[in-house]
C-alpha positions in Angstrom: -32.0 10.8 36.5 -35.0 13.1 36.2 -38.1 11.3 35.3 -41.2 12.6 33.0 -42.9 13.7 35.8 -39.8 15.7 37.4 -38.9 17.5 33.8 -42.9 18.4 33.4 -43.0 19.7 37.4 -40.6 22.5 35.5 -43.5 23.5 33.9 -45.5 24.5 37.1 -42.1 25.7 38.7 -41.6 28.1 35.8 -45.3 29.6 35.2 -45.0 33.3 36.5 -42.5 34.0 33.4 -45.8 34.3 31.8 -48.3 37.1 31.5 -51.3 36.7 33.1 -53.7 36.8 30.2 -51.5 33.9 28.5 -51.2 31.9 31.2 -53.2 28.9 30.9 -53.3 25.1 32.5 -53.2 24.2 28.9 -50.4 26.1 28.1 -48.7 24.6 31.0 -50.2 20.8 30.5 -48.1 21.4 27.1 -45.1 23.1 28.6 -44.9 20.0 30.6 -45.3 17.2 27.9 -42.8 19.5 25.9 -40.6 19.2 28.7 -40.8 15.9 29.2 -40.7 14.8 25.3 -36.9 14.8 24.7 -36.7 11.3 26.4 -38.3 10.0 23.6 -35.2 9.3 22.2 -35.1 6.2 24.4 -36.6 4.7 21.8 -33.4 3.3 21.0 -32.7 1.5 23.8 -36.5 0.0 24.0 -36.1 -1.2 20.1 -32.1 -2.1 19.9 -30.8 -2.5 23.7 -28.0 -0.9 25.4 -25.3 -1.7 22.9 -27.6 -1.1 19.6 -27.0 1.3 16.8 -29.1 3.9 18.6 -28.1 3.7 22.2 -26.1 6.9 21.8 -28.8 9.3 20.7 -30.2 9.3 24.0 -29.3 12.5 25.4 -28.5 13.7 21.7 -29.9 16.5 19.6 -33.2 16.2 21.9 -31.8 17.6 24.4 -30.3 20.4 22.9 -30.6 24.0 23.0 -31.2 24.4 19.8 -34.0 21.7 19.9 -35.8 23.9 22.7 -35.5 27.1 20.7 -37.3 25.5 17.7 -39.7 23.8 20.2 -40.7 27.0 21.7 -40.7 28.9 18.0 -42.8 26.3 16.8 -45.2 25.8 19.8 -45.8 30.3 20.3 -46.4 30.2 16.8 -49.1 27.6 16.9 -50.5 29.2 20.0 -50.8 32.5 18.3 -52.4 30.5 15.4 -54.8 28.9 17.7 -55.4 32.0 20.0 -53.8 35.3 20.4 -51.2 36.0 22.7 -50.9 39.1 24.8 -46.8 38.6 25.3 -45.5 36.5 22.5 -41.7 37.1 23.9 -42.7 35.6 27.1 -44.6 32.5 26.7 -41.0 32.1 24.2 -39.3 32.4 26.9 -41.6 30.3 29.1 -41.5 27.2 26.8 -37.9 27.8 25.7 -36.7 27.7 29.4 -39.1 24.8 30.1 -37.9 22.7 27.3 -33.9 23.7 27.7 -34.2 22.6 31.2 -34.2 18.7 30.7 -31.0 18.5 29.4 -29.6 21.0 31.6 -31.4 18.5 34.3 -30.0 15.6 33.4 -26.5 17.0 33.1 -26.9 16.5 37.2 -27.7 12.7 36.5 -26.0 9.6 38.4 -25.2 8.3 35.0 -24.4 8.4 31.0 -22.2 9.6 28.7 -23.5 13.3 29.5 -25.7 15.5 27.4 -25.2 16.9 23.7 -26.7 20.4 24.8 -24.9 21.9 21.9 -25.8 20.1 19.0 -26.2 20.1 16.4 -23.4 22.8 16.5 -20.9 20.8 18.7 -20.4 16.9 19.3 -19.1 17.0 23.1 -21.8 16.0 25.5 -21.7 18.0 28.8 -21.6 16.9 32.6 -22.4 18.9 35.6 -18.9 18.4 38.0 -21.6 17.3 40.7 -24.1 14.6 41.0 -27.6 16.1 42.0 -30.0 13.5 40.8 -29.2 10.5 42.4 -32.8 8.7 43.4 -36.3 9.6 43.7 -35.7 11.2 47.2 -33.6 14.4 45.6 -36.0 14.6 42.5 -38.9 14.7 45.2 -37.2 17.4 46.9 -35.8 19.4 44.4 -38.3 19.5 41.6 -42.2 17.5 42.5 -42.0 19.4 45.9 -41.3 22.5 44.9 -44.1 22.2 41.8 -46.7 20.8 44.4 -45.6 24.3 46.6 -46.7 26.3 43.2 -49.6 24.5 42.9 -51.4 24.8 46.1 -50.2 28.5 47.0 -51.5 29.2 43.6 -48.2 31.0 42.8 -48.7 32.2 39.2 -52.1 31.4 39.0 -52.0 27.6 38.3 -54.9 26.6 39.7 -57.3 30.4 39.1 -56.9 30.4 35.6 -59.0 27.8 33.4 -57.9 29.7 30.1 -60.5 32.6 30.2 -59.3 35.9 30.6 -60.5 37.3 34.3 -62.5 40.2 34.4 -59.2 41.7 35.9 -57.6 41.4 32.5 -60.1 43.4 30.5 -59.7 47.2 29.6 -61.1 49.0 32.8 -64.0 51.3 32.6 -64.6 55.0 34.3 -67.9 55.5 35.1 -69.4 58.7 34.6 
């Protein structure tokens, strides 16, 4: 299965969906904890064990759709609270597609039941026909390598932007 770290490299993967000026580290430190947050469902497991009353809500509601769309509603709406964003739509897009994409991640797990990715509107819980995440080796390869790639070829600005607009983002000036 994908681990934290895996379903928050989606973050870095993911960061040229979003304009420039809006593109922060923040933002993406918080895309990634968002993306890694529906596992804390496991909760369940830690507190009651495999067998407990809660051992089925892993891979429930949390990793649904629908959960993603409020995530990202709620978390542009705080960051246009907080600061003002030049593309709205986008960093939507951005966080819903960063959050959506743990459960659509671990429908390629080596294990479970399979993931609720419709709730709350359906009960079935979905698996991919294939097996993708199988051990640390393929999460490696197919998500923290990639990620690491983004990072140092600075592809979407990861590492150029601290959160202050660039001088290349202001209005330009004619002279004369």
């Amino acid at each position: 299965m994908p681990s934290s770290i895996a379903h928050a490299a989606v973050a870095v993967i993911a960061n040229p969906v979003l304009e420039g000026h809006d593109r922060t580290r923040g933002l993406i430190w918080l895309a990634g904890a968002a993306a890694a947050a529906p596992d804390l469902d496991t909760v369940g497991w830690v507190l009651h064990g495999a067998d407990g009353p809660l051992s089925a809500a892993h891979r429930g509601v949390t990793h649904s759709l629908a959960v993603a769309v409020a995530g990202a509603l709620i978390g542009v709406a705080l960051l246009q609270w907080h600061r003002s964003l030049r593309s709205p739509a986008r960093t939507f897009a951005y966080l819903a597609l960063v959050i959506a994409s743990h459960g659509a991640l671990d429908c390629f797990a080596s294990y479970g039941a399979g993931v609720a990715l419709l709730a709350p509107f359906a009960g079935q819980r979905l698996k991919a026909p294939w097996r993708v995440f199988d051990g640390l080796l393929t999460e490696i390869v197919c998500l923290w390598l990639p990620a690491l790639i983004f990072i140092v070829l600075d592809i979407g600005g990861f590492r150029s932007r601290s959160g202050a607009p660039s001088a290349d983002s202001s209005p330009s000036r004619s002279a004369g």
